[in-house]
C-alpha positions in Angstrom: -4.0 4.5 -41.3 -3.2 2.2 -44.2 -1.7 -1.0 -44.7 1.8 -2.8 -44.3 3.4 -5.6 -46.2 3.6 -8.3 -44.2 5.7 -10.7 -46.4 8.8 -10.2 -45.0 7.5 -12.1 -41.8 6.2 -15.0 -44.3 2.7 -14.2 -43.7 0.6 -13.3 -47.4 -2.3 -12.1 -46.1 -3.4 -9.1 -48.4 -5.6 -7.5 -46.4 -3.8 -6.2 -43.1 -5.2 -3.2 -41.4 -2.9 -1.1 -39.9 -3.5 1.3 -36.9 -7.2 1.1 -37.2 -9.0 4.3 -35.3 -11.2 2.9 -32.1 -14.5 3.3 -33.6 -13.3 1.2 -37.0 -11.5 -1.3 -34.6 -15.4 -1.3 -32.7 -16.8 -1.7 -36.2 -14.6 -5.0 -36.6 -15.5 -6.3 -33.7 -18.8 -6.3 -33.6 -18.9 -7.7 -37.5 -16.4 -10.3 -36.7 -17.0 -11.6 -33.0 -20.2 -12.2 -32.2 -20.0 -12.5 -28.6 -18.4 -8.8 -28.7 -20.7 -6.0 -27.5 -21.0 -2.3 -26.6 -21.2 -1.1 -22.9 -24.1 1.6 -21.9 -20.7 3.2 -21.0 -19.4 3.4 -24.4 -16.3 0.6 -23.7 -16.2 -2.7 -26.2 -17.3 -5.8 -23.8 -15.2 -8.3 -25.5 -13.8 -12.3 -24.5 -10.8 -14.1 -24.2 -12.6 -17.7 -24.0 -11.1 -20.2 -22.1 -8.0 -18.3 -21.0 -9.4 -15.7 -18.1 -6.0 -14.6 -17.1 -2.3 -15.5 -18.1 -0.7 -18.3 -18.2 2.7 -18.0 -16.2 3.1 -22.0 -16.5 2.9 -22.0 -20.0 5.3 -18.6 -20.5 9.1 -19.4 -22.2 11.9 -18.0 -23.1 14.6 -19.0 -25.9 18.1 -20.2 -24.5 20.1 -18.8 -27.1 24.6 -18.0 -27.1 23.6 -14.0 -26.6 21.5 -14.3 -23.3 22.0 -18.0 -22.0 23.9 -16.6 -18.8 22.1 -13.4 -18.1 18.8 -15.4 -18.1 17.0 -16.3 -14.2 16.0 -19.8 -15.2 13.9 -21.8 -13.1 10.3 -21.8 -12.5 9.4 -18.4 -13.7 12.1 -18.6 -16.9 11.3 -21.6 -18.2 14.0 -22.5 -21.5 13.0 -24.0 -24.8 15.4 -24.4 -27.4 15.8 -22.3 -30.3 14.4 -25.2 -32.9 11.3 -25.8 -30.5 10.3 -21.9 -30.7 11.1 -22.1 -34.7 8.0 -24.5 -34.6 5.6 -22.7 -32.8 6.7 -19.6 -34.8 5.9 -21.4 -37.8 2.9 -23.1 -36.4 1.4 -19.5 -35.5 2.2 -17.7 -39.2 1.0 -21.0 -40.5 -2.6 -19.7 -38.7 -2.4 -16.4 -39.4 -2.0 -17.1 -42.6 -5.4 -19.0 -42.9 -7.2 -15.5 -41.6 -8.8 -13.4 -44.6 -7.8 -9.8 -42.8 -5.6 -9.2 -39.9 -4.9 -6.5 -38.0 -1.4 -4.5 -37.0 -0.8 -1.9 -34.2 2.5 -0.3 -34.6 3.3 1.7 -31.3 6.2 2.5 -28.8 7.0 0.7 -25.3 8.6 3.8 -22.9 7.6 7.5 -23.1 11.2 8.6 -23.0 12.0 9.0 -26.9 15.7 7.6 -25.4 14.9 4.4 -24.4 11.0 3.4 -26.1 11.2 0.6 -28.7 8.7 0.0 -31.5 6.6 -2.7 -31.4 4.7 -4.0 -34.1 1.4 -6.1 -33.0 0.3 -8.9 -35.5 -3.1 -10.3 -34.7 -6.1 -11.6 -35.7 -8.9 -10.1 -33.6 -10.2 -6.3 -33.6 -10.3 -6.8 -29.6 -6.6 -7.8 -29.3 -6.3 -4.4 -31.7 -7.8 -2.2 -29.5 -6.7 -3.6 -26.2 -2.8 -2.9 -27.4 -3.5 0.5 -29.5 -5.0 0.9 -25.5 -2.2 -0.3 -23.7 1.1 0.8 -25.7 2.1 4.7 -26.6 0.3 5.5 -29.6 2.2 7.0 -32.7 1.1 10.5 -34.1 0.7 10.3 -37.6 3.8 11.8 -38.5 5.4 8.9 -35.8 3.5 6.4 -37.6 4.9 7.7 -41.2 8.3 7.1 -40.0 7.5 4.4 -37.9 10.2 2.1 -40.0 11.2 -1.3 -38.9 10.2 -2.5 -35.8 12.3 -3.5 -33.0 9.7 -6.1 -31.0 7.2 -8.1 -32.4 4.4 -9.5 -31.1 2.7 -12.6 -33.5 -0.5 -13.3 -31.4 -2.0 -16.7 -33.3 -3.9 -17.4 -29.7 -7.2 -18.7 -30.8 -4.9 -22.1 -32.6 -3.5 -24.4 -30.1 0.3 -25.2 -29.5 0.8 -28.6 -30.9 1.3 -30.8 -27.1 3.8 -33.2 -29.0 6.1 -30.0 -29.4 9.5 -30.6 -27.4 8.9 -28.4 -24.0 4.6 -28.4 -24.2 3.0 -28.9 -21.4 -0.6 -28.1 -22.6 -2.3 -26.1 -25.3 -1.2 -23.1 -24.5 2.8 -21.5 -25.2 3.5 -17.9 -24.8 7.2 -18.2 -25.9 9.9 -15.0 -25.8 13.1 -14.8 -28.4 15.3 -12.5 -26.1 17.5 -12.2 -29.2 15.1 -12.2 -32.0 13.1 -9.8 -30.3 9.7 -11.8 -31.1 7.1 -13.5 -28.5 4.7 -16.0 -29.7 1.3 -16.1 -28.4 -0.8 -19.7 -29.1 -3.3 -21.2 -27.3 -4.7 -18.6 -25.2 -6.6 -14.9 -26.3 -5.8 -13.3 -22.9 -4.7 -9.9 -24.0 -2.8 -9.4 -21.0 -0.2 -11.8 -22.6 0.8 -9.1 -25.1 0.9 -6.3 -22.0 3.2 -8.7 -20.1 5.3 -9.8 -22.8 6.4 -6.1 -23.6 7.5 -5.7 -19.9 9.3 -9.1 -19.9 11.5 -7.9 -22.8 11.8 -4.1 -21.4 12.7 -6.2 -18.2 15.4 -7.9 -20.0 16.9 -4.9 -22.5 16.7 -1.6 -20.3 18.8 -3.3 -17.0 21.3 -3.6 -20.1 21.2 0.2 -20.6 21.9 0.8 -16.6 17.8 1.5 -16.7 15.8 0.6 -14.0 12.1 -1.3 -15.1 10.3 -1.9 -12.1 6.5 -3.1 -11.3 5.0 0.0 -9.8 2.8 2.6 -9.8 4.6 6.4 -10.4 2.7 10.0 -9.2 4.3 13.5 -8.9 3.1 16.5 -7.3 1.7 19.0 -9.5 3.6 21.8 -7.7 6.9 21.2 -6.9 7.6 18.2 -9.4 8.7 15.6 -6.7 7.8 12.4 -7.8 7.6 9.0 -6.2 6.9 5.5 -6.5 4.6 2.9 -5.1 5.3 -1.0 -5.5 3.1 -3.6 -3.9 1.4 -6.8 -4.9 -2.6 -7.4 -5.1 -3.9 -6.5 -2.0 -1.7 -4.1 -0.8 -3.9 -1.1 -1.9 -1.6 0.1 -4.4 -4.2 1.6 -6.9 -6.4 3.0 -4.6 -3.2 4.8 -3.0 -1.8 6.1 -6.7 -5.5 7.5 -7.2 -4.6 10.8 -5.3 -6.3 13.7 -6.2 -3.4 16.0 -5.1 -0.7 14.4 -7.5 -0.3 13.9 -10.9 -0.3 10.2 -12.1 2.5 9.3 -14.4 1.3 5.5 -14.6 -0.3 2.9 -12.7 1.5 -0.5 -13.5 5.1 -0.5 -15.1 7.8 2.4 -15.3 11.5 2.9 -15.8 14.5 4.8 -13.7 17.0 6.3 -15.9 19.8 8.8 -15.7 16.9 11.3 -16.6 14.1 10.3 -14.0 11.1 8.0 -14.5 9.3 7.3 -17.4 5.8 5.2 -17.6 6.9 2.0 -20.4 2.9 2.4 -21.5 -0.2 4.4 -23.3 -2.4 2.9 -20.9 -4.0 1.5 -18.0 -5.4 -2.2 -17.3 -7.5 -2.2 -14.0 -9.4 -4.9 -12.2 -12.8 -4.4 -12.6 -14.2 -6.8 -10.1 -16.8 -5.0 -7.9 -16.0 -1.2 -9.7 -18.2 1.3 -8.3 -18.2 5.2 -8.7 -18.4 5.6 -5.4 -15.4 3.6 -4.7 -12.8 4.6 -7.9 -14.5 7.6 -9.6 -11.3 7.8 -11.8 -11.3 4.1 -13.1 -15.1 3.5 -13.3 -15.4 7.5 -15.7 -12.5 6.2 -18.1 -13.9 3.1 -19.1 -16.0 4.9 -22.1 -15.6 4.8 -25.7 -11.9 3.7 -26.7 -11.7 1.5 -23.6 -11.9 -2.2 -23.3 -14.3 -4.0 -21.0 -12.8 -8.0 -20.6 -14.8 -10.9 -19.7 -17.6 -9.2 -17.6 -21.2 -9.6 -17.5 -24.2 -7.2 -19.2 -27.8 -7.2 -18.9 -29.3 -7.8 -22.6 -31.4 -5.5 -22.6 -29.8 -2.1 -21.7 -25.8 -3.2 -21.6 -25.2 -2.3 -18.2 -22.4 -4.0 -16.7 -22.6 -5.8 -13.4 -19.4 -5.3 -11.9 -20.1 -7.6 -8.8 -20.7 -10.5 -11.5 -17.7 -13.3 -11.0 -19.9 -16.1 -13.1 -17.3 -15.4 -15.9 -14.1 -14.9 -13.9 -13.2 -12.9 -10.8 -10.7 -11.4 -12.9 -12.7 -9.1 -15.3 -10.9 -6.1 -16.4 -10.8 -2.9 -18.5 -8.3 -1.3 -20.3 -8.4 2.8 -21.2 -6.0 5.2 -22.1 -3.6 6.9 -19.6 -5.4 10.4 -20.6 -8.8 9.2 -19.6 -7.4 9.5 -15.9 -8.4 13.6 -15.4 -5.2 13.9 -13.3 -2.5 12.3 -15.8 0.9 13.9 -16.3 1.1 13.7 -20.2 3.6 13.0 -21.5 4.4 10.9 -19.0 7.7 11.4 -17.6 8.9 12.7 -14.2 12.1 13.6 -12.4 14.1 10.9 -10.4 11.4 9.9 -7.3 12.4 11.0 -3.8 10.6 8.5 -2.6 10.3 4.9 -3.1 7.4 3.3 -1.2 6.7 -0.9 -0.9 3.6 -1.5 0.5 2.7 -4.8 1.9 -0.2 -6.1 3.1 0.8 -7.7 7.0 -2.3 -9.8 8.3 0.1 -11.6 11.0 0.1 -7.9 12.2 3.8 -8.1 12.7 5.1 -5.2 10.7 4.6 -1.7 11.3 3.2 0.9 9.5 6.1 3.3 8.5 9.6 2.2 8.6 12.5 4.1 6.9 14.9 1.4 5.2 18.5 1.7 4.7 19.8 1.0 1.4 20.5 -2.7 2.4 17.1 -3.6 3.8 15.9 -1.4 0.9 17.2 -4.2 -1.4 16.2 -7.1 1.1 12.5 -6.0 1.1 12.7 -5.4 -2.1 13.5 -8.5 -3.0 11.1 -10.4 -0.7 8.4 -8.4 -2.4 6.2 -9.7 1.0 2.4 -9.8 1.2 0.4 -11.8 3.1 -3.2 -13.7 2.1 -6.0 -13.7 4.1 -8.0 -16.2 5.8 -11.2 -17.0 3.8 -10.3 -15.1 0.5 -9.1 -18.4 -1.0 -10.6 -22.3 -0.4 -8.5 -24.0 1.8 -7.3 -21.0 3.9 -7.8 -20.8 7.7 -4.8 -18.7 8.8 -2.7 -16.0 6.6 -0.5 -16.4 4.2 3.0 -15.0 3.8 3.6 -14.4 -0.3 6.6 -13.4 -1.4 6.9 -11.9 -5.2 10.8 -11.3 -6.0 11.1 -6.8 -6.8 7.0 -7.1 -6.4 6.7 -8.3 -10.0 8.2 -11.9 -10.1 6.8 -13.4 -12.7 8.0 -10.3 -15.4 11.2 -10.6 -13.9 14.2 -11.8 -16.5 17.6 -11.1 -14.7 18.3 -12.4 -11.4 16.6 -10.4 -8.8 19.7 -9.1 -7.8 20.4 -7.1 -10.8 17.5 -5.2 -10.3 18.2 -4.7 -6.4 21.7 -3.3 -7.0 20.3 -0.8 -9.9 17.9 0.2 -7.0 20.2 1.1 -4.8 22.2 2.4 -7.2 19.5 4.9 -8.0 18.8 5.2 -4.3 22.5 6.6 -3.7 23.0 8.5 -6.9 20.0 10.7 -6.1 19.2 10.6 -2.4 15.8 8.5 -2.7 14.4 7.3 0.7 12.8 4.6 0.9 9.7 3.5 3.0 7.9 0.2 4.0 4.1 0.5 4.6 1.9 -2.2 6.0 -1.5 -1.3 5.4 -2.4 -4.5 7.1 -3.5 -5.3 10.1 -2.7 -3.8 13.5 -3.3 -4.5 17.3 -3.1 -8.1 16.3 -3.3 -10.4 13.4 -5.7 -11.5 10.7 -8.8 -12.6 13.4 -7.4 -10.6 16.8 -6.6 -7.4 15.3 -8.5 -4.9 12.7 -7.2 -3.8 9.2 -5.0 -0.5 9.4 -7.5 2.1 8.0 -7.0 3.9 5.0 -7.1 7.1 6.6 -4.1 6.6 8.3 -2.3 4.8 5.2 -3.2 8.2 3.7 -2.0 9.8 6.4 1.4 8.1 6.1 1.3 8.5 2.3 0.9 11.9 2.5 3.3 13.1 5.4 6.1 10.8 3.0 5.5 13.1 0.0 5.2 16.0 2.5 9.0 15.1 3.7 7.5 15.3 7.5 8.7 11.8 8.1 12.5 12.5 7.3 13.3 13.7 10.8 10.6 12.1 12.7 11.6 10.1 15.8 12.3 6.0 15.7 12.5 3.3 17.4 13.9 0.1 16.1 11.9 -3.3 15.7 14.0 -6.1 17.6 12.9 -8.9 15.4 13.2 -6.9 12.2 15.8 -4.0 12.8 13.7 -1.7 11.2 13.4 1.8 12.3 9.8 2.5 12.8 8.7 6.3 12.5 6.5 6.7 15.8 5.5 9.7 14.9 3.0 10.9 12.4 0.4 13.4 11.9 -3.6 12.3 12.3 -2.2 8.8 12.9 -2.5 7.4 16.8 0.9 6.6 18.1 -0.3 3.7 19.9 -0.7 2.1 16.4 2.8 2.6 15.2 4.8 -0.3 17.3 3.4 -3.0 16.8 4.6 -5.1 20.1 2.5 -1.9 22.2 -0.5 -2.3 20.1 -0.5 -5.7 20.4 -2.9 -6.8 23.8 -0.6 -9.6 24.4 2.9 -9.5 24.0 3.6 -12.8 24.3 1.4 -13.7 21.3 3.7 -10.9 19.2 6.7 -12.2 20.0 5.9 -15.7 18.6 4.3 -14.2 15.7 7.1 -12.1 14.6 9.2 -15.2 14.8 6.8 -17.0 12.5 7.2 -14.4 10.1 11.0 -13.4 10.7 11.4 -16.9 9.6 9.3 -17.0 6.6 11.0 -14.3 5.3 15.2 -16.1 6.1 13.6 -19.2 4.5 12.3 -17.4 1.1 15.6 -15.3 1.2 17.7 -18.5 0.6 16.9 -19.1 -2.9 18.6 -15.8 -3.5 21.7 -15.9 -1.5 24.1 -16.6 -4.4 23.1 -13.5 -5.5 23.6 -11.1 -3.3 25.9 -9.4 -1.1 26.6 -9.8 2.5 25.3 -6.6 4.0 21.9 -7.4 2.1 21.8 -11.0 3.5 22.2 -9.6 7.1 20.2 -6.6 6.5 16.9 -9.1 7.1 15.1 -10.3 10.1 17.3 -10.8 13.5 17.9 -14.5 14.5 
């Protein structure tokens, strides 16, 4: 697709190659990396070396005049100054710079031509290439013509370290955001997901601006009557394998918007774990990674390039990356109406929560918040008993704004276009982690369905006494023995104390956000 001067950015390189098609991007690859490889499938098997997965410690953001008190520092924004980033900025041109050819992806974040912003990809590898012309909306070529200036941009120098000496290094590795600038500097780690999760940082930061929602969560719509919805929960929770519905239309799997308009998916693509993939198990996922799709850190034989799925020796955290349209059931372009329904899905194992409650608006934006899950005994070293993990709006570490913000434009949305909004535990029932048994996904999909079906509206409820939430008792192909916890519990004693564990796991986490939020939120959580 041509070239683009890249002077402006001080980098001299002659020899950039714009928008590269997938097969010349493939061509690259396997020229220039020679641990890069082609699946029996047709997907590029490519590396990130030392870097598996992101690097949340290492992630900053400028404190500059224009953003200094809109910013959520802490532990999740860290701050570098304006002259520290200047250095890595340099020290990352300085690199790129040294490369013969590199490569550019000009492409949109956001399907709705409203709201998307341009961002232009500057890299050095074919892999990082393809994994963004994957991940972000890709331009038509009249688009790309009058593509323009951009208005993000991405300089990803990770194969050169960050200098440790730097002001504000802690290691190698600095993935640094300029709210203002509009830039993120990747060095130190060739993770792609970095430049997937740097996008949504800044869409986190600029659409709450516009009164637009961005929120961590998978989006469907039925094919039928157009009533969309969306699903939020952390790893664990089932999310994916609940979005993969056959009788609805998937708008997008991992980040979306709310505007005035409806929902919009921010990208081109999907970027699925890969760990154990099967046919059998995720038809849709396992068909999609074919040619144009990107297979990350996973294991082949040599002989045929078959990939062994259940292979961790790498990392557990292999992944591949496809275009939305390789998923037969994608609603392209992808953009729906405003959701009816807004689902969080958690994943209990003290067995505490039940399995359908309808929220209000306040304990919508308290468990929204929380973003609970819990961890399971014996998935992780070191734990004997669950878990609780809570993950601020379900997407924490993206977040830029207090949580808050995003809570009120929630409910904001809620009451502007009469949303409900659900809490599913696909955990455990009849019992912790240990006593109990996992709640099957027959009667998750039970639930899911009779939400989008608008049976659950006027079901009967009962209301939990440690939680006040009103439990639907109620619904089809589901036993109703299952649907309070406290009766499908053998001991009630043991239920009680459990629900007190957790009611006050949940009032502890809940402090750190006090200051934000108002009072009808603070009491909308567990009962004391």
């Amino acid at each position: 697709m041509g070239t683009v001067d890249l002077t402006p950015y001080g980098i001299s390189v002659a020899d950039v190659r714009r928008n590269l098609a997938p097969s010349r991007l493939y061509e690259e690859a396997i020229r220039n990396d020679e641990k890069a490889a082609i699946a029996d499938s047709g997907a590029l098997i490519a590396y990130s070396g030392a870097k598996t997965g992101r690097s949340p410690k290492d992630k900053r953001i400028v404190r500059a005049d224009e953003s200094a008190e809109q910013v959520w520092w802490g532990s999740i924004n860290i701050q570098i100054d304006e002259a520290t980033y200047e250095i890595n900025l340099e020290r990352a041109k300085d690199y790129l710079n040294t490369r013969k050819a590199l490569y550019v992806i000009d492409a949109f974040a956001g399907w709705d031509p409203k709201y998307r912003l341009k961002v232009r990809v500057i890299c050095s590898r074919p892999y990082h290439a393809l994994f963004m012309h994957t991940m972000l909306i890709r331009p038509t070529p009249e688009e790309l013509a009058e593509f323009g200036d951009p208005e993000v941009v991405i300089y990803n120098a990770g194969q050169f370290p960050a200098n440790q000496h730097t002001p504000g290094m802690t290691s190698k590795t600095s993935v640094d955001v300029s709210l203002e600038k509009r830039e993120m500097v990747i060095l130190g780690t060739e993770y792609a997901g970095e430049m997937k999760k740097g996008v949504f940082t800044m869409m986190n930061y600029y659409m709450p601006k516009l009164g637009v929602l961005s929120m961590h969560c998978s989006a469907t719509t039925d094919p039928h009557s157009g009533h969309s919805s969306v699903m939020f929960g952390l790893s664990g929770t089932g999310k994916t394998t609940l979005s993969a519905d056959p009788k609805r239309l998937l708008i997008g799997d991992d980040e979306h918007c709310w505007s005035d308009d409806g929902i919009f998916n921010i990208e081109g693509g999907c970027y699925a774990k890969a760990i154990d993939l099967a046919p059998d198990s995720e038809p849709e996922i396992f068909q999609a990674l074919r040619f144009g799709a990107v297979l990350e850190n996973v294991v082949y034989d040599e002989d045929d390039h078959h990939v062994d799925f259940s292979n961790t020796s790498i990392t557990q955290n292999t992944r591949g990356a496809y275009p939305i349209e390789f998923i037969r059931n994608a609603k392209i372009p992808c953009i729906a109406g405003h959701p009816g329904d807004v689902i969080f899905l958690t994943c209990d194992a003290f067995g505490v929560l039940p399995p359908v409650s309808r929220l209000t608006p306040e304990q919508a934006m308290y468990h929204f918040i929380s973003g609970y899950t819990a961890k399971v005994a014996g998935t992780e070293m070191g734990i004997t008993e669950p878990q609780a993990t809570f993950s601020p709006c379900f997407g924490g570490p993206f977040l830029v704004w207090h949580p808050g913000k995003y809570a009120e434009l929630l409910a904001e949305k809620m009451a502007k276009h009469n949303a409900k909004v659900w809490l599913v535990n696909t955990g455990w029932a009849g019992g912790g982690y240990g006593v109990g048994s996992r709640f099957k996904l027959s009667y998750t999909r039970a639930i899911i369905d009779a939400i989008h079906a608008g049976t659950l509206s006027d079901s009967k409820t009962e209301t939990d006494p440690f939680f006040g939430l009103e439990m639907i008792t109620d619904v089809p192909g589901v036993p109703s023995e299952l649907l309070v916890p406290k009766t499908s519990w053998p001991n009630p004693e043991a239920y009680a104390e459990a629900a007190k564990k957790l009611a006050t796991l949940f009032t502890d986490n809940f402090k750190k956000y006090a200051g934000g939020v108002s009072e009808a939120v603070l009491k909308a959580g567990p009962k004391s």
